[in-house]
Structure formats: C-alpha cells, structure tokens
C-alpha positions in Angstrom: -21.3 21.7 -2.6 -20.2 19.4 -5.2 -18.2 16.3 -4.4 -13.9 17.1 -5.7 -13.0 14.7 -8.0 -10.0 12.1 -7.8 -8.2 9.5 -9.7 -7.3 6.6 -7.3 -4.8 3.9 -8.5 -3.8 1.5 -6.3 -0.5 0.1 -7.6 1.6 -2.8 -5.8 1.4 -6.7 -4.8 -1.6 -9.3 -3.3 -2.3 -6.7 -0.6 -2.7 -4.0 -3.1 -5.1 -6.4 -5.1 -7.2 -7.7 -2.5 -6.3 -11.6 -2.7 -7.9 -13.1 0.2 -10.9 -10.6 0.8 -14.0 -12.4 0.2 -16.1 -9.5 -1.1 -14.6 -7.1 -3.5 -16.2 -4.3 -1.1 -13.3 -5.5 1.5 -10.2 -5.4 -0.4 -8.3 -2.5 0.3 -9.0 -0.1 -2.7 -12.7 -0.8 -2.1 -12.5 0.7 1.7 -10.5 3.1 1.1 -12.3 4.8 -1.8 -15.7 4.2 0.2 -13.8 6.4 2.9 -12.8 9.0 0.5 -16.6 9.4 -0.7 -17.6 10.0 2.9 -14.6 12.5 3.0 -16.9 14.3 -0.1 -14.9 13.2 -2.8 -16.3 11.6 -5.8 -13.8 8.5 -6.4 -12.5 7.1 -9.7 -10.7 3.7 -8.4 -8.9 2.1 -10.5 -6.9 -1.1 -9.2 -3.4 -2.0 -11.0 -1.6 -3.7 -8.4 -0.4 -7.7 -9.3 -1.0 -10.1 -7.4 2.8 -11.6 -6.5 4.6 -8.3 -7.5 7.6 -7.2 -5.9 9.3 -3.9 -6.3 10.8 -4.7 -9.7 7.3 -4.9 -11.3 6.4 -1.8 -10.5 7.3 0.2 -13.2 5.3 -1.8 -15.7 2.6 -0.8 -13.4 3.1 2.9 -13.7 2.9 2.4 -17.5 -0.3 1.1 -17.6 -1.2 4.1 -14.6 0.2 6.7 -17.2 -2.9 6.9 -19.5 -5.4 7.5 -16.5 -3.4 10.4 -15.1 -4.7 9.9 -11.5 -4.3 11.9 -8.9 -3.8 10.0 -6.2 -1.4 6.3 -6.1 -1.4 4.3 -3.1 1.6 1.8 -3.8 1.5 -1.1 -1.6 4.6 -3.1 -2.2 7.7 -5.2 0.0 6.0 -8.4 1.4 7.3 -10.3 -2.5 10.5 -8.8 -1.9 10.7 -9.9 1.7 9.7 -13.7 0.2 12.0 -13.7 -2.7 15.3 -12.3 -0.6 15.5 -9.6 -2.8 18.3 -7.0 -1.4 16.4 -4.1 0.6 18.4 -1.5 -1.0 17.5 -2.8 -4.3 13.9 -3.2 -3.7 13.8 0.4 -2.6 15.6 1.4 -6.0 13.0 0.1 -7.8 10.2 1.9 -5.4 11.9 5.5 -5.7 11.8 4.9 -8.8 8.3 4.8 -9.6 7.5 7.2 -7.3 9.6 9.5 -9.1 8.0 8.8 -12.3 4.3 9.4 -10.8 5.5 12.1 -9.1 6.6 13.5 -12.4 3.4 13.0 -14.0 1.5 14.9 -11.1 0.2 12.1 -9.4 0.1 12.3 -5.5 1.5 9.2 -3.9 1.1 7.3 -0.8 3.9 4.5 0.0 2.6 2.1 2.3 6.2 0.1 3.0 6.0 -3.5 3.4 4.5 -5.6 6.4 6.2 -6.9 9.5 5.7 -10.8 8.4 7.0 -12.0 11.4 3.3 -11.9 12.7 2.8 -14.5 9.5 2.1 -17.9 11.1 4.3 -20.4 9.5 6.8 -18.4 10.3 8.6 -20.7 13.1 8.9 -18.4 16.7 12.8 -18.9 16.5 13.2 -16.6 13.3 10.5 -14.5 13.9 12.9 -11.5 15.5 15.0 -12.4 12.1 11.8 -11.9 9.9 10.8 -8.5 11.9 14.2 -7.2 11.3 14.6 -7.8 7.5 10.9 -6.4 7.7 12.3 -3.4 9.5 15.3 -3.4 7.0 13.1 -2.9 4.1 10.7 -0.6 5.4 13.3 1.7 6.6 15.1 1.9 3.3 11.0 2.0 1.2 10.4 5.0 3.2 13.4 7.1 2.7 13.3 6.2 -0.9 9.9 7.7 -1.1 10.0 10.5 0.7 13.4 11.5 -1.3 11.1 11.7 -4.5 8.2 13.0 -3.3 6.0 10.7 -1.6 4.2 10.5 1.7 4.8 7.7 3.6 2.2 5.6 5.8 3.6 4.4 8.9 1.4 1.8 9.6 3.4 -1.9 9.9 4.2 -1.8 13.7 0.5 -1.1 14.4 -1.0 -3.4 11.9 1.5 -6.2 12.5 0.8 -5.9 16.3 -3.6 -7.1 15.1 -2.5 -9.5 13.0 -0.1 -11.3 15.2 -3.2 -10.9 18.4 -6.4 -12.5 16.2 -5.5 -14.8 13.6 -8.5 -14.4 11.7 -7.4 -11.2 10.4 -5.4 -14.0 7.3 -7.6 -15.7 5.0 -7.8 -19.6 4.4 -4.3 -19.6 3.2 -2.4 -18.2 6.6 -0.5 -15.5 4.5 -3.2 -13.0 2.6 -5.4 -11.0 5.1 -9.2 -12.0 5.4 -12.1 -9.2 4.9 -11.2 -8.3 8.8 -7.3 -8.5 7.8 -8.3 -5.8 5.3 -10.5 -3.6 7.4 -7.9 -3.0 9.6 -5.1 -2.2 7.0 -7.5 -0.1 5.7 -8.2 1.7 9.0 -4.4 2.3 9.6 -4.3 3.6 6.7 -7.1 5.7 6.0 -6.3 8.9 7.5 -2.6 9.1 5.8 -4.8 8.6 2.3 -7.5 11.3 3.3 -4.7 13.7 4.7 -3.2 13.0 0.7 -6.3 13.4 -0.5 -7.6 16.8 1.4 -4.1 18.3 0.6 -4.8 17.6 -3.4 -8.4 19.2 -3.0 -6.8 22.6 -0.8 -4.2 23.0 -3.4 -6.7 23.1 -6.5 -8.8 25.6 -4.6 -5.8 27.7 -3.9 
C-alpha cells in the first residue's frame, strides 16, 4: 500500500525552529515527521517557524506557507509573547487569525499554545505561580482562539512543563531553549494530537 502523502509546515517561534537541539534529527519538525513516516505517510516537511517570533509574526509566516499549500500546520507560538508582555488577548488575535487564513486555504492545523515557563530556571521561585498563571492566561485564550477557526488544539503544557521542571537537562546550554531530550519529549506529548490530524486528513481523502 502506498505511503499518503502530506505537506507539513511547522510555523511559530524557537521551539518551532529547533534552537537548542543539537542534531537537526531532534528538533521538533524532524521527530515529528519521522513519526508520521512510521504512521505510513510519506512527509514533505518544510520548517517556517522564526526563531524569536511571537504571535504578531505569524502572518508573515503564513505568506510564505501560502505557495506550498500543505496540508498539515503545526503552529507553535506564545513563549515570545509571554517574554515580551504582550496582552494575551491580543496575542490570541493574532493566532486566530492565521489559523483562519490556513484554515481557508485547506490546510489542517494543529495549535500547540504556549509553555508553562514557570518550569524555566531563572525564573526566581517567588514568581513562579505568577509566571504559570500568565502562562495559563495565554494558553487559555490560544486555544479558544483556535478552535473558533478551525483548529485542533494540543493540550500538552501541564504535562511537558511538569519534565522540564523534574530534569533540567531537558534545556540546552542557555537554561531557556529545550536540549535534544527537551525536544523528544515535546515531541512525544505531541505526537499523537499530530497523527490523530494527520489520520483524519488521510480518511477524509479516501472518503
């Protein structure tokens, strides 16, 4: 049986891009289109995402995305948001908004809201229940932005937060980007929200 073919672009910030993984085989758009070929589909990854991005960049990011009319966009985006104090309701604005426009274009989309950085560590203990609530702030807001245009949203912030802040070798050198293991656990959080996208783009073309 032949392989189903799919556009991946991965759209987004430093996470999206891979900063801190030390083989391009770890970022995160590398393991999670090497799942998706063991899933049987044949994977055409292409990697947009800028590192230092917030949620106002995106849209230039879905321009360049137009051309390639993928199928499926994982859209990693929040944690420059979180940095930069940007507003969470106008973070999200920008985020529905290019989900809307993939969406429009046919593309598939999976939102993966932005990480708890409380677990981040020179973030002081004092304001890390501050941090985690901003962070819950934001993702709350991301994911009914996305899901009002279309988007499935990936859940994952509580449970990959939790690793990071129990082994600090899951960030890099720099304490703030996730290492190769940082990554393979993102990537195994998220993994069966992107196959679940993935499967329910293959049943609908054989439909």
């Amino acid at each position: 049986m032949a392989r189903f073919p799919l556009r991946v672009v991965v759209l987004g910030d430093s996470i999206a891009f891979g900063t801190g993984a030390v083989r391009t085989q770890d970022t995160l758009g590398a393991r999670l289109a090497a799942a998706l070929t063991e899933d049987d589909f044949d994977v055409d990854l292409h990697v947009l995402a800028v590192p230092g991005a917030a949620s106002a960049q995106l849209p230039a990011q879905v321009v360049r995305a137009e051309p390639l009319a993928a199928d499926l966009a994982i859209v990693v985006i929040g944690a420059n948001d979180l940095a930069r104090f940007v507003p969470a309701d106008q973070a999200a604005a920008h985020l529905g908004a290019a989900v809307a426009s993939l969406r429009a274009a046919g593309t598939d989309v999976v939102v993966v809201p932005a990480p708890d950085m409380s677990s981040v560590p020179f973030v002081p203990p004092a304001f890390r229940a501050a941090v985690r609530a901003a962070c819950a702030l934001l993702q709350e807001r991301q994911a009914a932005v996305a899901e009002a245009a279309g988007a499935s949203v990936a859940h994952i912030a509580e449970e990959v937060g939790l690793a990071f802040g129990a082994d600090p070798s899951m960030f890099s050198a720099d304490r703030f980007h996730p290492s190769s293991a940082g990554y393979a656990q993102i990537a195994a959080a998220l993994t069966p929200y992107v196959q679940s996208a993935a499967r329910t783009r293959r049943d609908g073309a054989a439909a």
